[in-house]
C-alpha positions as CSV (number, residue, x, y, z in Angstrom):
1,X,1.4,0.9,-35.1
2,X,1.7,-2.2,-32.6
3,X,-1.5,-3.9,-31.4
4,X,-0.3,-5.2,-28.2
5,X,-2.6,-4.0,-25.4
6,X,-1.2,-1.8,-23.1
7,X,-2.6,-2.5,-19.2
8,X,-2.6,0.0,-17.0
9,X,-0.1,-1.8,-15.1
10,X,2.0,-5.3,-15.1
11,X,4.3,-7.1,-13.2
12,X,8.1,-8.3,-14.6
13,X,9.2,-11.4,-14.1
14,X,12.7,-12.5,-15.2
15,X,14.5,-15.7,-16.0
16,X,16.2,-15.2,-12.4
17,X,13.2,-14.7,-10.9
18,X,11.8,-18.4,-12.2
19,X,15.3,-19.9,-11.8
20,X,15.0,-18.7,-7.8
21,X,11.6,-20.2,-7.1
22,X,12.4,-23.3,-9.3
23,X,15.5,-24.1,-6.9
24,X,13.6,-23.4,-4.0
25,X,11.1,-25.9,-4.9
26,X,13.3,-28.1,-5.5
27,X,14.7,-27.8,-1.6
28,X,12.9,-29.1,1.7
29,X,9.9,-26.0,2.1
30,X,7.4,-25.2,0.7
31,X,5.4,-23.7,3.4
32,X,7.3,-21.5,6.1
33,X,10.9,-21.6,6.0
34,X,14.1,-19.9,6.1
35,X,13.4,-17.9,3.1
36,X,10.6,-16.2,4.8
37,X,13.1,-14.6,7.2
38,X,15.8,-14.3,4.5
39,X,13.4,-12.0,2.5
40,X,11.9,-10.1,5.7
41,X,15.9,-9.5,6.7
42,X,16.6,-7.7,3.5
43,X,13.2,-6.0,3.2
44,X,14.0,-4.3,6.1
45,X,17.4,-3.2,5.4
46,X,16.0,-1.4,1.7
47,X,13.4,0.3,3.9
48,X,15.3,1.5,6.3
49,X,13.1,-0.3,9.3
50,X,14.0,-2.8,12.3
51,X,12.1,-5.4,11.4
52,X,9.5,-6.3,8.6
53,X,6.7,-9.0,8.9
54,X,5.7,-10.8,5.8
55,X,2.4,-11.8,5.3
56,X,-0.1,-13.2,2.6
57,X,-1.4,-10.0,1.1
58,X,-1.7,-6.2,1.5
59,X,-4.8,-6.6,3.0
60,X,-4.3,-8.4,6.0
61,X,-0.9,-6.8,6.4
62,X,-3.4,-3.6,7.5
63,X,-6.0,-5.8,9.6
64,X,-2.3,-7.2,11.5
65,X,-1.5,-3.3,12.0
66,X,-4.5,-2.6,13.5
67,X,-4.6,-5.8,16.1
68,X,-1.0,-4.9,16.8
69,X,-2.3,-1.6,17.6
70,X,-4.9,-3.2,20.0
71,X,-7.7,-1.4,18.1
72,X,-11.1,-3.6,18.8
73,X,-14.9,-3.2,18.8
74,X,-16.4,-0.1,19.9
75,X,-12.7,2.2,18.5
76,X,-12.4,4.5,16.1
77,X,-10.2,4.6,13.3
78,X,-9.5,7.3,10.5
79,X,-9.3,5.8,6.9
80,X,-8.3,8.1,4.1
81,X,-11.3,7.9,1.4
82,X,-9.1,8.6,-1.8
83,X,-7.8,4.5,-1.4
84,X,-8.7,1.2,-2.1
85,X,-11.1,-0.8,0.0
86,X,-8.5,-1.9,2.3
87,X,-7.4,0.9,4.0
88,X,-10.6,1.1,5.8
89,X,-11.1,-2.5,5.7
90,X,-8.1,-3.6,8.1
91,X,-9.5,-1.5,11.0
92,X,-13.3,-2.6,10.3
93,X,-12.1,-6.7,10.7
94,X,-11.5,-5.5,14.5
95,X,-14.9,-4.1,14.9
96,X,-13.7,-0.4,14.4
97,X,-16.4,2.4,13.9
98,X,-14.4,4.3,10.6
99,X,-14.0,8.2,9.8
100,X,-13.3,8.8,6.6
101,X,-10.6,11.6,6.1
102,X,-11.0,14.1,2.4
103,X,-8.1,14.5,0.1
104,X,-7.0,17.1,-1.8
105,X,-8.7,17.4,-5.0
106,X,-5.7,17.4,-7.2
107,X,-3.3,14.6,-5.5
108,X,-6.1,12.8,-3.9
109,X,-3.7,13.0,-1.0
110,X,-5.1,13.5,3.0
111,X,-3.2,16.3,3.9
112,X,-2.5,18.0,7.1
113,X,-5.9,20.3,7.1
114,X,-8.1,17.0,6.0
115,X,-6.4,15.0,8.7
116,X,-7.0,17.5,11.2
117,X,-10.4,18.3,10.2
118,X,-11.6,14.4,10.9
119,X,-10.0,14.2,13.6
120,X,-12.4,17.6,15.1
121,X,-15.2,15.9,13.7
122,X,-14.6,12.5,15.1
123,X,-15.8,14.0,18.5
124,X,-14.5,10.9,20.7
125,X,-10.7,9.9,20.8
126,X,-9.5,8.2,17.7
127,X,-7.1,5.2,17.9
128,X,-5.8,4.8,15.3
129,X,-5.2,6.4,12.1
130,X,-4.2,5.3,8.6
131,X,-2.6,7.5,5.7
132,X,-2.2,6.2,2.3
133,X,0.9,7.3,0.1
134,X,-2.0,7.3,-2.8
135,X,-0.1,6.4,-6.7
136,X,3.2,6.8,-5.0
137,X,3.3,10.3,-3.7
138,X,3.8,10.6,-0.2
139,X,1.8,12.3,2.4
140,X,2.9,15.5,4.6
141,X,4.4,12.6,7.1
142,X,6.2,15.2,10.0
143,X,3.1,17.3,10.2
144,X,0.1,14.4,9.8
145,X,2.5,12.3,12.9
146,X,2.5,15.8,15.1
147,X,-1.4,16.1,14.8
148,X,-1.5,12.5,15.9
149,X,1.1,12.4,19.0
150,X,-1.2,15.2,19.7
151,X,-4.2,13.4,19.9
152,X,-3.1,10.0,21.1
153,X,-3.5,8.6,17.6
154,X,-1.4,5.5,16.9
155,X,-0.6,6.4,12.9
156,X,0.2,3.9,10.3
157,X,1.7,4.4,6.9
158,X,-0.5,2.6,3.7
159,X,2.6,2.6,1.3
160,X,0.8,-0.5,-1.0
161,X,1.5,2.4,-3.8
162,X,4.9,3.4,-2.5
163,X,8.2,1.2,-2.4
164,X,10.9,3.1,-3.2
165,X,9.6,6.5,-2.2
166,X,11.2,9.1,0.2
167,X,10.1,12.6,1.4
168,X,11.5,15.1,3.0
169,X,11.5,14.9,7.3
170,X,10.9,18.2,9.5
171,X,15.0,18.6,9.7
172,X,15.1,19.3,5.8
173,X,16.6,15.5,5.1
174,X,15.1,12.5,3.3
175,X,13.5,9.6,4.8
176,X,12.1,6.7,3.5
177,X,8.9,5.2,3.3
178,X,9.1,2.1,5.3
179,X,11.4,3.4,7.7
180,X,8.9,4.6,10.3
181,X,10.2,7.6,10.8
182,X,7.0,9.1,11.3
183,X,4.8,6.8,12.1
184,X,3.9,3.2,14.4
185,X,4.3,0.7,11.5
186,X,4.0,1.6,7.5
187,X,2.0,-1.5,4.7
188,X,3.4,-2.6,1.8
189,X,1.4,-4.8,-1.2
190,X,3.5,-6.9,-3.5
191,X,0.2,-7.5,-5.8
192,X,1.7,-8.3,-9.8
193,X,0.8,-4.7,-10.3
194,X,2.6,-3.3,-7.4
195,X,6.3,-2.2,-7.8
196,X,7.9,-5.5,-6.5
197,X,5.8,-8.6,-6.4
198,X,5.6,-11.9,-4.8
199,X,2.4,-13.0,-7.0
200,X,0.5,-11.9,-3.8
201,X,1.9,-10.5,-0.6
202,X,2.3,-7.9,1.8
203,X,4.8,-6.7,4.5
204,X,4.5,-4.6,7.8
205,X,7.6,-3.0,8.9
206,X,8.1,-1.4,12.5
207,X,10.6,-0.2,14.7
208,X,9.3,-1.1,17.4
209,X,10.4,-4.6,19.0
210,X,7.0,-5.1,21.1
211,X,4.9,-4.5,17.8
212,X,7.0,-7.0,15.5
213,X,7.0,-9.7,18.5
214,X,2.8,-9.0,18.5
215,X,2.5,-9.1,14.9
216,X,4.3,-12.6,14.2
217,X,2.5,-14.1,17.0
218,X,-0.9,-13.1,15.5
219,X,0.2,-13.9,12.3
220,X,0.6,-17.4,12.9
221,X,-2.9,-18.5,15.0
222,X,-1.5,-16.4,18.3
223,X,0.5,-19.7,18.9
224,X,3.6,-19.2,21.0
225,X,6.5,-22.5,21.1
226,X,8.9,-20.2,23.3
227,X,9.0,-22.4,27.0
228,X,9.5,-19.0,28.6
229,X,6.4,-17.8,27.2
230,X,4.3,-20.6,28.8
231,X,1.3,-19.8,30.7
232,X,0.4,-23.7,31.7
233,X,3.8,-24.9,33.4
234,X,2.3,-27.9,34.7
235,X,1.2,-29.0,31.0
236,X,4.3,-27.7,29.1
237,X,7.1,-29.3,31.3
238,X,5.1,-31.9,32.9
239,X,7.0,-32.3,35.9
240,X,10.3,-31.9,33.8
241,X,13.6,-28.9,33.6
242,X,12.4,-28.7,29.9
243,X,9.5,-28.6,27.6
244,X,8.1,-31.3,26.3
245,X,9.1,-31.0,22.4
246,X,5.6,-31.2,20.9
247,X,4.3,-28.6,23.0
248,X,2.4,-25.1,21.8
249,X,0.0,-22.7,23.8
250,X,-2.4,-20.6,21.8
251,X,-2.3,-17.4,23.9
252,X,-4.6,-15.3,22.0
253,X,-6.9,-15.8,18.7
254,X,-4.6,-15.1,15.6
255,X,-4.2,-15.9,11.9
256,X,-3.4,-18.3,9.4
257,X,-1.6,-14.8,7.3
258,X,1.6,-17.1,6.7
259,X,3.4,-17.3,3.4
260,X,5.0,-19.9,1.5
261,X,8.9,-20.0,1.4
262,X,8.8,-20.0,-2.7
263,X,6.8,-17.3,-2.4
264,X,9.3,-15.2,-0.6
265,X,12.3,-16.5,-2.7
266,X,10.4,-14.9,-5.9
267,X,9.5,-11.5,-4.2
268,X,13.9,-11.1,-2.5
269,X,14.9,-12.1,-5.9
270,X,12.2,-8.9,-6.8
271,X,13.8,-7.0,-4.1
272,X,17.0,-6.7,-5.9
273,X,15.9,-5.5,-8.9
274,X,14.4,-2.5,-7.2
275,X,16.5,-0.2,-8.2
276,X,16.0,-1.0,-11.8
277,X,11.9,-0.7,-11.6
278,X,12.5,2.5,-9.9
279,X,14.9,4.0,-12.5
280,X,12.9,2.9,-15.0
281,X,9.3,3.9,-13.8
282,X,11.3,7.5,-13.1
283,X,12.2,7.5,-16.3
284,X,9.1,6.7,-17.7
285,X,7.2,9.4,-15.6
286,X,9.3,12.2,-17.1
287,X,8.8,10.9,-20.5
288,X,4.8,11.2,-19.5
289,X,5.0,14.4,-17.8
290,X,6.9,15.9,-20.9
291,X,4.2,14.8,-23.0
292,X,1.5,16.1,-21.1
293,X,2.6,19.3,-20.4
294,X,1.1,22.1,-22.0
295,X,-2.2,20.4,-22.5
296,X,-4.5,23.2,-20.8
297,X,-7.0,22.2,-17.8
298,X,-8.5,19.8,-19.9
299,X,-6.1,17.2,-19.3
300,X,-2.8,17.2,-16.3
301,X,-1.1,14.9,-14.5
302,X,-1.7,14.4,-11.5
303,X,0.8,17.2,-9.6
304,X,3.8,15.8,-7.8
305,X,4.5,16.9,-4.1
306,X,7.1,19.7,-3.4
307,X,8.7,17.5,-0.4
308,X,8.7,14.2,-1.8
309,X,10.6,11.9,-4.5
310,X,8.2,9.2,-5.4
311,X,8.6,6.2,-7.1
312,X,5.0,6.3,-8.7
313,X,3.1,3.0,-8.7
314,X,0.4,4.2,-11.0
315,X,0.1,7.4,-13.1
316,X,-3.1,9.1,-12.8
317,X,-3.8,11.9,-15.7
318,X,-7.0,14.7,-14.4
319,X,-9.4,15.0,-17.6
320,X,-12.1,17.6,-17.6
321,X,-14.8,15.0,-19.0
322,X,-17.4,18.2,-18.7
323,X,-15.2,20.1,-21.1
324,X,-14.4,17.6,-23.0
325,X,-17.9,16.7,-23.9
326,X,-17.5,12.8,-22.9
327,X,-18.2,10.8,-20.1
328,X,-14.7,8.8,-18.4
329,X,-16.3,5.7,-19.5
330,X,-16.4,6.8,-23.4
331,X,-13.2,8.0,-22.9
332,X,-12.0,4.2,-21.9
333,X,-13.7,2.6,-24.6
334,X,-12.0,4.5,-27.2
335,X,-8.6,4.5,-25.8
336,X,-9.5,0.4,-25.5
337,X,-10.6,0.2,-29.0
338,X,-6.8,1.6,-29.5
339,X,-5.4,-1.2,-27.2
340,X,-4.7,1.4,-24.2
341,X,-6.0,-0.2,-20.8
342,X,-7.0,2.3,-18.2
343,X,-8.5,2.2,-15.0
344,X,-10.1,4.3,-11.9
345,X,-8.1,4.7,-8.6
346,X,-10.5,4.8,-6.5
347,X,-14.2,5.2,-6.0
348,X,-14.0,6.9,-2.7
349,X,-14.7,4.3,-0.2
350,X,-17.4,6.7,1.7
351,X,-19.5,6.6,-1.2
352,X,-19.5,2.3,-0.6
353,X,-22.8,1.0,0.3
354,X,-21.3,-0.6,3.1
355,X,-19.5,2.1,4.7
356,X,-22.9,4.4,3.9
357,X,-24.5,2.1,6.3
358,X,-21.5,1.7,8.8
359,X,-20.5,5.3,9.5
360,X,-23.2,7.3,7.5
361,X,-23.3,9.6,5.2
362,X,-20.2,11.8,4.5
363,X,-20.0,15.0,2.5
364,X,-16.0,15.1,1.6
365,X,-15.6,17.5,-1.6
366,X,-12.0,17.0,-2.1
367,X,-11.7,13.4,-2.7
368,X,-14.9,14.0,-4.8
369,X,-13.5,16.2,-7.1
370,X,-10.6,14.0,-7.6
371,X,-12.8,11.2,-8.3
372,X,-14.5,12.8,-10.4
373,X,-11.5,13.4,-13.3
374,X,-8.9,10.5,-12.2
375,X,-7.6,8.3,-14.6
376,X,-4.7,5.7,-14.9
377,X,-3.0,5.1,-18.3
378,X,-0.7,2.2,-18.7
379,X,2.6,2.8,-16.4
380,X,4.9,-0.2,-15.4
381,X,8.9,-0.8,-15.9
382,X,8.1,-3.3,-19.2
383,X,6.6,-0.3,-21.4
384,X,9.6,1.0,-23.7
385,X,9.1,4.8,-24.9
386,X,7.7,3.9,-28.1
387,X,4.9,2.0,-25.9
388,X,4.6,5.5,-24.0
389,X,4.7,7.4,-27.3
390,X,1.9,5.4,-28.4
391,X,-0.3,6.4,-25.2
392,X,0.4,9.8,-25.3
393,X,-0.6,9.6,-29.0
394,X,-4.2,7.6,-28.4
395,X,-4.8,9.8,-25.8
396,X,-4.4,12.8,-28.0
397,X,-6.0,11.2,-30.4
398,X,-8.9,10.8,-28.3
399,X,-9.5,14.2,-26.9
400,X,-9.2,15.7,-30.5
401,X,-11.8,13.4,-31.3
């Protein structure tokens, strides 16, 4: 048997991928420059969105949703719990109070009776709203966006898990995620360990023209150079028919969330190979879910969605540690002592010391109960079968033990 250690996830980088970023550094940019809107033009187009806004990571991809969104001190935003920090992070930068929405207990998904029950107990309007797409399976989109229009909430789609994913709209068809179909603007990561990457990176996308004008401007310090934007005539044109050339007005307090050009040539060159990560982490996911069929309760995969076709970005098995008589973190050591990496996705973010203190104590039994039995096994487009075969087998292995 091999000894290479399996991660629980890596990124692929090819020889076209280096060759890209080693001609663009060889060109005029380094910072900004045209490859940034090269890169944001095509993201778009694979999403099925208007526009897309790249910026330096997931992370402040989601605090830019929620100043485009106008969300500020003293608002109230829904975060899912079942997600990494961020998700409630983005909101919080503003001065947001949070509400932390349950999951289901076997996707770790907010669903349509989660969403609806935070929003009943939020007990003031909400602003804004964020749903995550959690491992790659997507949420009830139609019916979480109705129970927002409802209440006024402006909803925005966490997809850092989810390139490459569609589900199925209210009229029976497929939409993808990205598209904004359902929603005000959807968040992608391109981490190493996400499904594209750009080393790190994140992208906004949006439909609407107003939003994508708001969220370059804060992007880039709230700076405008557009003369027809100018507030201070006298100082911009200074007594001539044109703007003086140096001139710039800071119109609001932005961002330094810019990206370098090389950066962006790396993560379109990623971009076309999407197809090929997708087909391949499909691939791979039926070999897994083949494997772990059949197992009992004591270990299952996490369930897909009946409306959705996800490409997964992680894959998450559900182990019974009670039943199986050994604590999760046993249960890594010995798959690691086998050279299987694993990992937890996510210690609900209610549960954080933090967000005990910021929005008090929660009791949300579903994303619990997920907690509780998640675990991620090694899942990424380099692993061949026989790399598979061999996790299947240590995990096995393992709970025979």
């Amino acid at each position: 048997m091999s000894d290479k250690f399996l991660p629980y996830g890596r990124h692929w980088i090819d020889e076209d991928d280096i060759a890209a970023v080693a001609e663009s550094l060889r060109g005029d940019w380094l910072t900004t420059g045209p490859a940034v809107e090269a890169f944001e033009t095509a993201f778009a187009e694979t999403v099925g969105a208007r526009y897309a806004v790249v910026v330096a990571n997931g992370t402040v991809a989601l605090h830019l949703a929620a100043l485009a969104a106008h969300v500020g001190p003293g608002d109230l935003g829904i975060a899912p719990t079942m997600s990494f920090l961020a998700s409630a992070n983005g909101m919080c930068y503003t001065g947001a109070d949070i509400l932390f929405a349950d999951a289901d207990p076997d996707t770790g998904l907010v669903t349509p009776e989660t969403f609806s029950a935070a929003v009943a107990r939020a007990g003031r309007p909400v602003k804004m709203a964020v749903v995550v797409h959690l491992n790659g399976n997507p949420v009830a989109m139609p019916e979480i966006a109705r129970i927002a229009a409802e209440h006024g909430i402006v909803l925005v789609e966490d997809a850092c898990h989810a390139l490459g994913t569609t589900y199925r709209d209210e009229h029976g068809a497929m939409a993808k995620v990205g598209a904004c179909r359902h929603s005000a603007m959807t968040v992608f990561s391109l981490h190493p360990v996400k499904t594209i990457t750009m080393g790190e990176g994140g992208v906004v996308t949006t439909q609407d023209p107003d939003v994508y004008e708001r969220l370059k401007l804060l992007r880039s310090h709230g700076m405008v150079k557009a003369p027809a934007q100018f507030v201070d005539r006298e100082l911009a044109f200074s007594g001539n028919e044109r703007a003086n050339p140096w001139y710039y007005e800071m119109q609001e307090l932005g961002f330094n969330y810019r990206v370098p050009d090389f950066a962006c040539v790396l993560a379109h060159s990623q971009l076309k190979k999407l197809s090929l990560f997708a087909e391949r982490r499909t691939r791979l996911k039926a070999l897994y879910d083949e494997s772990f069929a059949g197992l009992g309760n004591l270990v299952t995969p996490v369930p897909a969605v009946s409306y959705g076709e996800p490409v997964l970005h992680l894959y998450p098995l559900l182990i019974d540690f009670a039943a199986l008589g050994k604590d999760r973190a046993r249960v890594m050591a010995e798959l690691r002592a086998l050279r299987i990496g694993t990992q937890v996705h996510y210690i609900p973010i209610h549960r954080q010391p933090y967000y005990v203190r910021h929005s008090g104590e929660a009791e949300l039994p579903g994303a619990d109960a997920y907690y509780a039995r998640v675990l991620s096994i090694p899942y990424y487009p380099l692993m061949t079968e026989l790399d598979a075969e061999r996790v299947v087998d240590a995990v096995r292995q393992v709970l025979s033990r």
